[in-house]
N, CA, C and O atoms as a GROMACS GRO file, in nm:
protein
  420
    1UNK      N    1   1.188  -2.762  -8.277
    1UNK     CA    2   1.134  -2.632  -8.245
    1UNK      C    3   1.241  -2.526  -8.265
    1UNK      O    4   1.358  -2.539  -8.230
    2UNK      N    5   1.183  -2.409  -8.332
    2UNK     CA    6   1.301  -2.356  -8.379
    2UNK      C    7   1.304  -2.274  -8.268
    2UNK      O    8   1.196  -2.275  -8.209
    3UNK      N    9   1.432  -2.166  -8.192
    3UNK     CA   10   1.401  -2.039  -8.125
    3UNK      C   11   1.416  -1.932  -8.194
    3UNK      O   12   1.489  -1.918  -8.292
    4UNK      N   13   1.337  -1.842  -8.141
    4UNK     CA   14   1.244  -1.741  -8.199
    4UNK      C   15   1.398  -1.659  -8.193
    4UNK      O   16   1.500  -1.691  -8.133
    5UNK      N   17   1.362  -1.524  -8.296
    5UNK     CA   18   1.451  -1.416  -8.232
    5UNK      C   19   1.402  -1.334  -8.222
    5UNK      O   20   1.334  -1.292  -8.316
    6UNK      N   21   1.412  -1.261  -8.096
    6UNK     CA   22   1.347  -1.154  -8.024
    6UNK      C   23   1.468  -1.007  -8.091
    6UNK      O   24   1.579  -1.020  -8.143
    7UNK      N   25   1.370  -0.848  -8.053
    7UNK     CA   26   1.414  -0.747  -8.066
    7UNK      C   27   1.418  -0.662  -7.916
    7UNK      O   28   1.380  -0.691  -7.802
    8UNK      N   29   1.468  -0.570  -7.961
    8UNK     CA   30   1.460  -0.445  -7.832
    8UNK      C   31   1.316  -0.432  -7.806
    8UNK      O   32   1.272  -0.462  -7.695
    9UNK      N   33   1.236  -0.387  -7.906
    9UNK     CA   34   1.088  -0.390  -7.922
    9UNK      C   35   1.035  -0.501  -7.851
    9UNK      O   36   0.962  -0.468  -7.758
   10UNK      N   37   1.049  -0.610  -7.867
   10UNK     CA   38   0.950  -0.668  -7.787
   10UNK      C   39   1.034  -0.786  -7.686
   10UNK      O   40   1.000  -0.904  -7.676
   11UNK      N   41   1.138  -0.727  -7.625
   11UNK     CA   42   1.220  -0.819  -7.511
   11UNK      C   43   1.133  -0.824  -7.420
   11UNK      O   44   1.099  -0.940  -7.395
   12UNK      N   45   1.050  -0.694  -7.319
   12UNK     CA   46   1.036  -0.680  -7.230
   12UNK      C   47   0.857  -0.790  -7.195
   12UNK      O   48   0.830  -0.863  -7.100
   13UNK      N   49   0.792  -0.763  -7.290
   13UNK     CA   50   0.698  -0.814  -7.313
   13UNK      C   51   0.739  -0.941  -7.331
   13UNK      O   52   0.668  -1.009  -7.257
   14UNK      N   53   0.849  -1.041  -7.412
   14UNK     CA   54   0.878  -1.192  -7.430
   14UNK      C   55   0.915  -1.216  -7.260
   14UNK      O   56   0.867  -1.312  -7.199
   15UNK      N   57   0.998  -1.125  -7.202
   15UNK     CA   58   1.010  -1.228  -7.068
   15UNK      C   59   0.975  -1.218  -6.936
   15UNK      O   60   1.032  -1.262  -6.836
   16UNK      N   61   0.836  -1.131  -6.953
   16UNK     CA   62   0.703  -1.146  -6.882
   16UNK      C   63   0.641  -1.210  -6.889
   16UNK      O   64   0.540  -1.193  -6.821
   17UNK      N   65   0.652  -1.343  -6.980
   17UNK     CA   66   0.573  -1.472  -7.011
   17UNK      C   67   0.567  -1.533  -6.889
   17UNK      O   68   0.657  -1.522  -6.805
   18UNK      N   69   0.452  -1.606  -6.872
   18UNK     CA   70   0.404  -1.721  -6.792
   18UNK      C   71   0.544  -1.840  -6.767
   18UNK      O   72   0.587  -1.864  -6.654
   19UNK      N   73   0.598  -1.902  -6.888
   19UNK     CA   74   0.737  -1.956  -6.896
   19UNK      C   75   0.830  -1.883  -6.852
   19UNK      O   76   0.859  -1.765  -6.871
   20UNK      N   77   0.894  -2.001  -6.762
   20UNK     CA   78   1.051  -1.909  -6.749
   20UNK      C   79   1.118  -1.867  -6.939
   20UNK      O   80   1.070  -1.915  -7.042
   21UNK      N   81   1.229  -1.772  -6.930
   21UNK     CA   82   1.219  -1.783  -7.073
   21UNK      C   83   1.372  -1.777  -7.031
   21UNK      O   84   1.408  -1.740  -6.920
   22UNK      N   85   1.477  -1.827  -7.153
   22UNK     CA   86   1.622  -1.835  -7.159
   22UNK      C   87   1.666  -1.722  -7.290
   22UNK      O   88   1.648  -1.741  -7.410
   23UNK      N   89   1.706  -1.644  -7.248
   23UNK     CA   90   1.735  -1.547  -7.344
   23UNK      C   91   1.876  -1.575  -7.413
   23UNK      O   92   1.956  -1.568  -7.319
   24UNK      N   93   1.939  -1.601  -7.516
   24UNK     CA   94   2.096  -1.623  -7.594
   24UNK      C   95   2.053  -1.487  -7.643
   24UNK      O   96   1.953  -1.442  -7.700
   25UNK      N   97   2.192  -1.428  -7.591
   25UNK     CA   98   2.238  -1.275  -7.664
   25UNK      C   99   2.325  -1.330  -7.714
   25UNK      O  100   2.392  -1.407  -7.646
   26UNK      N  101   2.357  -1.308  -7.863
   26UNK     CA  102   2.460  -1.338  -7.956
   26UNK      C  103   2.454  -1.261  -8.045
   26UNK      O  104   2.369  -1.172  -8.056
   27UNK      N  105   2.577  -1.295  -8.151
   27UNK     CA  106   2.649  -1.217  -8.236
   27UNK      C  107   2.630  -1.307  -8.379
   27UNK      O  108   2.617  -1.429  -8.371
   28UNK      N  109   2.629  -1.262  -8.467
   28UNK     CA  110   2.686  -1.310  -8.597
   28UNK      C  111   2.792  -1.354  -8.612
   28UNK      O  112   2.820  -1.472  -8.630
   29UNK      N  113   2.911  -1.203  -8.604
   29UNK     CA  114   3.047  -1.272  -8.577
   29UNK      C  115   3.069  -1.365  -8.480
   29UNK      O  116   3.174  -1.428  -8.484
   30UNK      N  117   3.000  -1.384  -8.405
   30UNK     CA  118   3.077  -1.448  -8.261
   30UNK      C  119   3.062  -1.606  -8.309
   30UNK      O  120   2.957  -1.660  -8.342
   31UNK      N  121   3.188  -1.664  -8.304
   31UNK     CA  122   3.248  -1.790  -8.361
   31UNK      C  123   3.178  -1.881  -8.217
   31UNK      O  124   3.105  -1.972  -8.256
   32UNK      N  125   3.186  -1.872  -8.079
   32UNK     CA  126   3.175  -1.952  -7.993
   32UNK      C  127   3.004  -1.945  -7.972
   32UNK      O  128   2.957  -2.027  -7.893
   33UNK      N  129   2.883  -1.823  -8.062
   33UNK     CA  130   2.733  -1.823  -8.072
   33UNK      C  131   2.720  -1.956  -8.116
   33UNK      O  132   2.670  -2.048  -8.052
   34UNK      N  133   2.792  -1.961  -8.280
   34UNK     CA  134   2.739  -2.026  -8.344
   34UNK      C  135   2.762  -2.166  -8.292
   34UNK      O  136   2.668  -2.233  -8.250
   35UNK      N  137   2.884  -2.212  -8.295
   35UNK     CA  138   2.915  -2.311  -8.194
   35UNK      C  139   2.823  -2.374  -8.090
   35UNK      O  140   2.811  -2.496  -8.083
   36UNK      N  141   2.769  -2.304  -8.023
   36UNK     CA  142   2.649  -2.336  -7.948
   36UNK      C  143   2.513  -2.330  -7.987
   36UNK      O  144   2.422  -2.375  -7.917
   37UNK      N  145   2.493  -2.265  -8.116
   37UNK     CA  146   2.376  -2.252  -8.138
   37UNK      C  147   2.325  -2.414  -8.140
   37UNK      O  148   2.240  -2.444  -8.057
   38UNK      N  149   2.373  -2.518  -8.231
   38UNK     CA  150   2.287  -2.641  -8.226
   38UNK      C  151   2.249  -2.673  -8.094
   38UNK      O  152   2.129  -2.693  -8.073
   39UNK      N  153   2.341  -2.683  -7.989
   39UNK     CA  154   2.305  -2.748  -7.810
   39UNK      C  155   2.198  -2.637  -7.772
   39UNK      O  156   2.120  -2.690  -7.694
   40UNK      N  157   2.173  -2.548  -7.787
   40UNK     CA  158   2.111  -2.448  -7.753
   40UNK      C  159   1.942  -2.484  -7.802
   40UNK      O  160   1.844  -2.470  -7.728
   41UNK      N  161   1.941  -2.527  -7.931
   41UNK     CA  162   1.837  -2.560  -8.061
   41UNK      C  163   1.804  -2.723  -7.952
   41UNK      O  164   1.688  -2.724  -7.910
   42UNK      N  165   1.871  -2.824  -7.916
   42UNK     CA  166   1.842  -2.949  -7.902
   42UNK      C  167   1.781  -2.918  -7.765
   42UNK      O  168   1.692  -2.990  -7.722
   43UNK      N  169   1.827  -2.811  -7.692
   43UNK     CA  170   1.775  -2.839  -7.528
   43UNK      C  171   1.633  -2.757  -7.541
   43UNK      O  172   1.535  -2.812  -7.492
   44UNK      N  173   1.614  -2.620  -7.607
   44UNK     CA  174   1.468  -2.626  -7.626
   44UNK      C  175   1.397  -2.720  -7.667
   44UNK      O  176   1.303  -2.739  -7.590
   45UNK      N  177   1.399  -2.809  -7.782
   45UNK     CA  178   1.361  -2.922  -7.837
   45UNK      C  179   1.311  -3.033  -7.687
   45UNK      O  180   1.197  -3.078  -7.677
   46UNK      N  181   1.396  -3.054  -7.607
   46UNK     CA  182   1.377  -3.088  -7.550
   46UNK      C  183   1.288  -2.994  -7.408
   46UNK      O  184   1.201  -3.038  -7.333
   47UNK      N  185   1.315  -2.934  -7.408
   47UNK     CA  186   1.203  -2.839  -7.266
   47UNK      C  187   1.117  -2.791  -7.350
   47UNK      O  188   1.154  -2.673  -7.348
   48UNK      N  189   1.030  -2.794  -7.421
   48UNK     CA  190   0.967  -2.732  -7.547
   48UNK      C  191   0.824  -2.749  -7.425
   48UNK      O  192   0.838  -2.847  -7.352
   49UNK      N  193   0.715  -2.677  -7.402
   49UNK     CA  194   0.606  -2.658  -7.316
   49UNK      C  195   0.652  -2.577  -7.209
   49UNK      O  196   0.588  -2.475  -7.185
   50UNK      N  197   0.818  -2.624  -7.095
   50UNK     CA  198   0.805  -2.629  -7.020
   50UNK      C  199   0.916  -2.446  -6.961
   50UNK      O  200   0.917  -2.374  -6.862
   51UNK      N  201   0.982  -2.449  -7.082
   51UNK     CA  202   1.074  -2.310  -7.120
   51UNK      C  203   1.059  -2.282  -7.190
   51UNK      O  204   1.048  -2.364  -7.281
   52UNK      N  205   1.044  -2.145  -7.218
   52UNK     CA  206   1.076  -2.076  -7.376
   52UNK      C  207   1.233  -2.058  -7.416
   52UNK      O  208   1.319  -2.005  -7.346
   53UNK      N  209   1.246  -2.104  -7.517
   53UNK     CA  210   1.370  -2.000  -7.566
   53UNK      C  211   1.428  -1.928  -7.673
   53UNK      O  212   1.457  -1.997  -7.770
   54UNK      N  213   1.448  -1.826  -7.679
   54UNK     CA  214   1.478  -1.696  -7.772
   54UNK      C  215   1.601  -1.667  -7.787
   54UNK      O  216   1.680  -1.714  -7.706
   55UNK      N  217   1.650  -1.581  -7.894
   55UNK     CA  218   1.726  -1.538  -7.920
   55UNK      C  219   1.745  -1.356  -7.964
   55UNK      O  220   1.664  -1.304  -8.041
   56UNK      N  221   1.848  -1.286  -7.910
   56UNK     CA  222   1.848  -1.146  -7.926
   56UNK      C  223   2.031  -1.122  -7.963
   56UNK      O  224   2.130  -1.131  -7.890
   57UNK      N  225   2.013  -1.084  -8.130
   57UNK     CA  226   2.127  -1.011  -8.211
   57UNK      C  227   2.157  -0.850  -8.124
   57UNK      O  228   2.094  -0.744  -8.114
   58UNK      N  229   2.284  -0.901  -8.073
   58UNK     CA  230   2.306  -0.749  -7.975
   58UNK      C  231   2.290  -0.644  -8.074
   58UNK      O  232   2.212  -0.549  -8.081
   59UNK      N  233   2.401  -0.693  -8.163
   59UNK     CA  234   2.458  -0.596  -8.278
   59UNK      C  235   2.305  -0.523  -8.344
   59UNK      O  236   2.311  -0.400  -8.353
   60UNK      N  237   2.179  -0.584  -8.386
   60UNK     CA  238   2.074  -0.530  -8.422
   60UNK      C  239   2.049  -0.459  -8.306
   60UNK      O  240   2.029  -0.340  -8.328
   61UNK      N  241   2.042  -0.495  -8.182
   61UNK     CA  242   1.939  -0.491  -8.082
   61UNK      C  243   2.056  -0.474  -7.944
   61UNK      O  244   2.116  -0.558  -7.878
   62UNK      N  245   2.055  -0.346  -7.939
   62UNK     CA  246   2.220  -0.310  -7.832
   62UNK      C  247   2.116  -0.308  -7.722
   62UNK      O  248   2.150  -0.374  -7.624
   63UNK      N  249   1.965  -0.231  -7.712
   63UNK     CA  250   1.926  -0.197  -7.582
   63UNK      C  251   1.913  -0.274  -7.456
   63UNK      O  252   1.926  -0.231  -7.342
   64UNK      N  253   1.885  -0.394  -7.493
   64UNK     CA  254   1.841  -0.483  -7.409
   64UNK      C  255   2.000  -0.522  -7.322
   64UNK      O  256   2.018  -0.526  -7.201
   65UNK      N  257   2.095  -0.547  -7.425
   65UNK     CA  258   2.184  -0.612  -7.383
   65UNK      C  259   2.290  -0.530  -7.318
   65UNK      O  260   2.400  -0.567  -7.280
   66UNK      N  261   2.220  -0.376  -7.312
   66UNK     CA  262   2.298  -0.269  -7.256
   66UNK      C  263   2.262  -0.240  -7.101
   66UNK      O  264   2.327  -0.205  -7.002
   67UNK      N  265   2.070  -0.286  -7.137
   67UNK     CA  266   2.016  -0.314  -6.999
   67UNK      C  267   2.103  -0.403  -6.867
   67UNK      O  268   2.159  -0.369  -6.763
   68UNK      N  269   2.078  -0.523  -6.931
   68UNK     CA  270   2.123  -0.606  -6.863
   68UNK      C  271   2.298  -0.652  -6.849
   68UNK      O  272   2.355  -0.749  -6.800
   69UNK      N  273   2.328  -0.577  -6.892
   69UNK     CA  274   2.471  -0.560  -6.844
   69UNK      C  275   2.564  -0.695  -6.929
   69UNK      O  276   2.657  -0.762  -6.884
   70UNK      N  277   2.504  -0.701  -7.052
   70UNK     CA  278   2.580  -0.798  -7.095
   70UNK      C  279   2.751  -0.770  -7.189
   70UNK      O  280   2.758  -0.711  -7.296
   71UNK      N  281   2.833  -0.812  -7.137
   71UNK     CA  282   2.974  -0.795  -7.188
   71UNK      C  283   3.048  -0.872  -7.279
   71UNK      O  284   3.118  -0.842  -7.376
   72UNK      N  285   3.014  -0.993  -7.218
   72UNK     CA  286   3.078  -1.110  -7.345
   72UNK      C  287   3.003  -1.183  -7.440
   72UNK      O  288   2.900  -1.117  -7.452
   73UNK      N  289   2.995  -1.290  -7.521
   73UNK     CA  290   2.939  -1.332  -7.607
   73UNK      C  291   2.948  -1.482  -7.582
   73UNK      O  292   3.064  -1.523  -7.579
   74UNK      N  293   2.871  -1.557  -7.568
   74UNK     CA  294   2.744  -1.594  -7.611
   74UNK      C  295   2.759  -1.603  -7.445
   74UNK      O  296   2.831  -1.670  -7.371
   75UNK      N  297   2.599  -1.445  -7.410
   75UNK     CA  298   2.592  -1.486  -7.279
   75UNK      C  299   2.406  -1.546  -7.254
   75UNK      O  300   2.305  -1.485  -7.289
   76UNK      N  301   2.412  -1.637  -7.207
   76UNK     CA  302   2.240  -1.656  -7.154
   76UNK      C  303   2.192  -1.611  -7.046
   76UNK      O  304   2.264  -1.570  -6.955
   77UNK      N  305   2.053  -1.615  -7.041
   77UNK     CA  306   1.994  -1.550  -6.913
   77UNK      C  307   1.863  -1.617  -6.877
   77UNK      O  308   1.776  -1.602  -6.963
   78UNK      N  309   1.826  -1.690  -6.763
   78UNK     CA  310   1.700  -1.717  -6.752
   78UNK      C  311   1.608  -1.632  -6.655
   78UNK      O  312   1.629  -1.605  -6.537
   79UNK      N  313   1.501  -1.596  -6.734
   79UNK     CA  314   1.380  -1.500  -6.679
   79UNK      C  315   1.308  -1.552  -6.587
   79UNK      O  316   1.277  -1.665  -6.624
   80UNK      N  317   1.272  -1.532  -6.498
   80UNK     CA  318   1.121  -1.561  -6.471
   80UNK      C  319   1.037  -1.469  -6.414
   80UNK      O  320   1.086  -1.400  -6.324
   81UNK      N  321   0.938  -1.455  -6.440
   81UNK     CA  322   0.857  -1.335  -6.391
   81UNK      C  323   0.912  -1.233  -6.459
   81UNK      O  324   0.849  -1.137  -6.414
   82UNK      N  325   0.987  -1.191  -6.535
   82UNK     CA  326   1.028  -1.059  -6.595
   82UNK      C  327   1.138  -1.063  -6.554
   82UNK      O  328   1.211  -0.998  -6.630
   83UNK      N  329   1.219  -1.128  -6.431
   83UNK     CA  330   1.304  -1.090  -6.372
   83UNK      C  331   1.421  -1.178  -6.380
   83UNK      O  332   1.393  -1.297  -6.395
   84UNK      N  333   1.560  -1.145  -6.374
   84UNK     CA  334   1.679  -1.246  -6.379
   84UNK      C  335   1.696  -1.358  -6.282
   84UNK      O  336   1.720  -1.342  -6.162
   85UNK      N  337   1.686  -1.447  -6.329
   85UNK     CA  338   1.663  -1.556  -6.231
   85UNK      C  339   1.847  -1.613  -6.228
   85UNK      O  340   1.887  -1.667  -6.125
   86UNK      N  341   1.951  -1.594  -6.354
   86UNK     CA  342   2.045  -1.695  -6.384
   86UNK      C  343   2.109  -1.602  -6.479
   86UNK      O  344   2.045  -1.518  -6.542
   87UNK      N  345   2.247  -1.617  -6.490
   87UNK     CA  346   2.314  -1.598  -6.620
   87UNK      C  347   2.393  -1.658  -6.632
   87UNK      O  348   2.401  -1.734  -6.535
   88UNK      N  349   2.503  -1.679  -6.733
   88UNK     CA  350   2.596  -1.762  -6.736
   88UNK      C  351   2.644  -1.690  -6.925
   88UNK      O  352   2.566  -1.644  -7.008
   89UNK      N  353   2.787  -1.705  -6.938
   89UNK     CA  354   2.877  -1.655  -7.003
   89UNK      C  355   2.930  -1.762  -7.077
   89UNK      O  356   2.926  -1.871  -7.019
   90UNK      N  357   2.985  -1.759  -7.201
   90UNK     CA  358   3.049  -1.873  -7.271
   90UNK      C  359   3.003  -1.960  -7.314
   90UNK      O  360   2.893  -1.993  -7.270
   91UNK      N  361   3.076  -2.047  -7.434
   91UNK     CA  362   2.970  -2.173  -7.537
   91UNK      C  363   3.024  -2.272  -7.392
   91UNK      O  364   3.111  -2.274  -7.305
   92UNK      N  365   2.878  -2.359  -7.448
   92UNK     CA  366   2.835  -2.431  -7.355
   92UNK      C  367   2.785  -2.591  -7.411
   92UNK      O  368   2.702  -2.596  -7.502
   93UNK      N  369   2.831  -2.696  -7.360
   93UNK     CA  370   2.772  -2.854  -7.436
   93UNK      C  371   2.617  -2.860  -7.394
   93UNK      O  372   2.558  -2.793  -7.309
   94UNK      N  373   2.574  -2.947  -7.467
   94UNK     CA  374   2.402  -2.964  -7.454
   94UNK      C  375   2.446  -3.030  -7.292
   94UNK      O  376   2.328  -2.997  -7.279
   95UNK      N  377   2.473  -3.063  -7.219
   95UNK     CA  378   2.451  -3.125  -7.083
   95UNK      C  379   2.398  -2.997  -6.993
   95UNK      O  380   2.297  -2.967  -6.930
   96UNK      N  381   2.582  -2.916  -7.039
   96UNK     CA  382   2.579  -2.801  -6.944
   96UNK      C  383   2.471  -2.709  -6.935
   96UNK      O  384   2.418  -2.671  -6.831
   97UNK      N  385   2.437  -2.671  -7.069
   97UNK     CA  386   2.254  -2.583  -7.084
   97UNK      C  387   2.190  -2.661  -7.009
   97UNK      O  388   2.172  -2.642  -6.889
   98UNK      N  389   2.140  -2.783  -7.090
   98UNK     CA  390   2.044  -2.861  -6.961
   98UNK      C  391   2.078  -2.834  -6.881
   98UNK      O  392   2.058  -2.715  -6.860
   99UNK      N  393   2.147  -2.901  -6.777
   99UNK     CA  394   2.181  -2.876  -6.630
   99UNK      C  395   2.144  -2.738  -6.572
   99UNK      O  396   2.062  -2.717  -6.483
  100UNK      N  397   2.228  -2.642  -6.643
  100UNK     CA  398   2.234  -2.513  -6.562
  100UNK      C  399   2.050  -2.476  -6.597
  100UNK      O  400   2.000  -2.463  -6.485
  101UNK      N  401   1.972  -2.461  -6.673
  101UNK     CA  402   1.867  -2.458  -6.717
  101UNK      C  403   1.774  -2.491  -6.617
  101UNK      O  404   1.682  -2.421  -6.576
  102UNK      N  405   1.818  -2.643  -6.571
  102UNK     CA  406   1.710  -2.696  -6.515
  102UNK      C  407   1.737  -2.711  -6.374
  102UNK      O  408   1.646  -2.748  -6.300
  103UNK      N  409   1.867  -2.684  -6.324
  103UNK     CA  410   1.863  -2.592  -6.150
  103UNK      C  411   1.798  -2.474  -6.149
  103UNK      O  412   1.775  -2.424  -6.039
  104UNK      N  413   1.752  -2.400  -6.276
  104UNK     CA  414   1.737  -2.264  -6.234
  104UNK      C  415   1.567  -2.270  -6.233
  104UNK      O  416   1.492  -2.222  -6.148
  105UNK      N  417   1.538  -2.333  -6.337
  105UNK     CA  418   1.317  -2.362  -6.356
  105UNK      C  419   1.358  -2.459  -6.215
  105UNK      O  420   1.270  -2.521  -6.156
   0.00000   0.00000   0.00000
């Protein structure tokens, strides 16, 4: 399952979903995104029904990540109800997503 990538345009509406949703704000440049992007790709794969998860290019898309107060790179966020349920900062191993992921649903 691939994750989607979300815009400024339609953030607010993606994490008002019924699913909790995990938002990755990342970069192009950012060496420690990409790095995580596969663990990131395997743990939706795996929560696939039960989380959504997306992706939002700050650099395209500054508003959201100006909203929410994001500073470093590769930071995640889990939604629920519209609202911040979790965040967490820095590349991360497929355990650690799981884990932190699934204290927070």
């Amino acid at each position: 399952m691939a994750i989607d990538a979300i815009s400024d345009d339609d953030f607010d509406a993606t994490i008002a979903a019924d699913l909790p949703v995990v938002v990755d704000f990342w970069a192009e440049w950012c060496g420690p995104c990409k790095q995580m992007a596969p663990h990131l790709e395997a743990v939706a794969d795996e929560m696939s029904g039960k989380v959504r998860f997306v992706k939002l290019n700050v650099d395209e898309n500054p508003m959201a990540a100006s909203k929410y107060g994001v500073r470093g790179l590769p930071t995640l966020m889990i939604f629920k109800d519209g609202k911040i349920a979790a965040t967490d900062t820095g590349a991360k191993s497929k355990q650690r997503i799981s884990d932190w992921v699934k204290e927070t649903v």
